[in-house]
C-alpha positions in Angstrom: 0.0 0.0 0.0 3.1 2.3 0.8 4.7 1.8 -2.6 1.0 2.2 -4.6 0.7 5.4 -2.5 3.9 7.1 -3.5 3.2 5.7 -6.8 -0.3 8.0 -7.0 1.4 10.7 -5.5 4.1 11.0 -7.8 1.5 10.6 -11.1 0.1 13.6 -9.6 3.3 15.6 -8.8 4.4 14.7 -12.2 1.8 15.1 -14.6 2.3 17.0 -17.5 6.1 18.1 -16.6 7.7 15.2 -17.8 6.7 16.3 -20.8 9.4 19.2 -20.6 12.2 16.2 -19.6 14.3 15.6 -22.2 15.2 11.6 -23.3 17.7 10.1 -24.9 18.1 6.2 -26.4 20.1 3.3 -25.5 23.0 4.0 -28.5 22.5 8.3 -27.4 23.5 6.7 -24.1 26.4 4.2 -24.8 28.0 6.6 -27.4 27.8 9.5 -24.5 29.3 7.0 -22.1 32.3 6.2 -23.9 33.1 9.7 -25.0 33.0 11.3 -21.4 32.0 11.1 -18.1 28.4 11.9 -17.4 26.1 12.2 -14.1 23.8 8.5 -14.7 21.4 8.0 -11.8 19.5 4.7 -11.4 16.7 5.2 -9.6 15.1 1.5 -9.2 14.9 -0.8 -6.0 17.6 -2.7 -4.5 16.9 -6.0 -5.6 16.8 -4.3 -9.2 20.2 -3.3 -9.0 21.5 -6.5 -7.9 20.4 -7.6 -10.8 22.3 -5.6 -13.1 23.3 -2.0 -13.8 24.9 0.0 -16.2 28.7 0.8 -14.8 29.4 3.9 -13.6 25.9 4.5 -12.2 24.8 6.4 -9.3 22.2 4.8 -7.4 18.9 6.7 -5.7 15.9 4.2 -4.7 12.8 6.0 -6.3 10.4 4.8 -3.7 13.1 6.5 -0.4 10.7 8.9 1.7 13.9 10.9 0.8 14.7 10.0 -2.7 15.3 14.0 -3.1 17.9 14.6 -0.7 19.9 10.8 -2.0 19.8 11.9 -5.5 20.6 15.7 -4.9 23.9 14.5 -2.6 25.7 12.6 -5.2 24.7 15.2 -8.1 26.3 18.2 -9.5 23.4 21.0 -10.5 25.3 22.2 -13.0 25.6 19.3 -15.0 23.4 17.2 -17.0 21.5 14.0 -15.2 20.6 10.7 -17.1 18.3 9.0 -15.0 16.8 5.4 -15.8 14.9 3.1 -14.1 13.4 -0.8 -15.3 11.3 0.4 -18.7 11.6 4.1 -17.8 8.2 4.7 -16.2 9.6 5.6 -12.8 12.3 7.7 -14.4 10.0 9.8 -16.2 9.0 10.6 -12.6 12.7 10.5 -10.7 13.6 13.2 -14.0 10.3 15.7 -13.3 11.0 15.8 -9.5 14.5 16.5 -10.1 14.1 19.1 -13.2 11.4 21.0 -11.0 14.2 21.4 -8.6 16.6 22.7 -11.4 18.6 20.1 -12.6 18.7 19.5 -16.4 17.8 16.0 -16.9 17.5 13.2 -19.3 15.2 10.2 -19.0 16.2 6.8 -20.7 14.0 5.6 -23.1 12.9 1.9 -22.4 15.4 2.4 -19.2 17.4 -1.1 -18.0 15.3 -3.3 -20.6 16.0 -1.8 -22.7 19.6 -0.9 -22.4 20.2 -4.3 -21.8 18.6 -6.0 -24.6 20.7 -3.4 -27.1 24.1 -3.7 -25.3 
């Protein structure tokens, strides 16, 4: 019930500025990873993570009561964010709540799936 209320909540916060959130695709990604260093946040649950992750990845559980205050720690606001989550639904999200607070953000499209089924 915890998770399906943060879950509403964050539909609500959300709506209609994820729109403004930028994406970018699994080969965008990959090509941007091997030219340079860039801020990726994964913002999925634990037992996600153990199952896999793209290297170099930061990692901020969407569904924290402080997801916020994790993310914001390990970022720099003046660079860009590539966030992704398991298909890219909760990233959407994780990208809104974090451009509202005036970070320039990227969403990845498909998010792990689909990043892992390319690479």
């Amino acid at each position: 019930m915890k998770y399906l209320t943060l879950i509403f909540c964050l539909f609500f916060i959300t709506c209609g500025k994820s729109q403004d959130v930028k994406t970018i695709t699994s080969t965008e990604l990959k090509q941007l990873l091997s030219k340079e260093k860039i801020q990726l946040l994964d913002v999925r649950t634990p037992e996600e993570v153990s199952e896999g992750f793209i290297k170099s990845a930061k990692f901020a559980n969407l569904f924290d009561a402080n997801f916020y205050q994790k993310a914001s720690a390990q970022l720099d606001k003046s660079k860009p964010v590539y966030v992704y989550c398991r298909t890219s639904n909760r990233s959407s999200a994780a990208a809104a709540i974090l451009k509202e607070k005036g970070f320039n953000v990227y969403f990845l499209e498909g998010g792990y799936t689909q990043w892992k089924s390319k690479n």
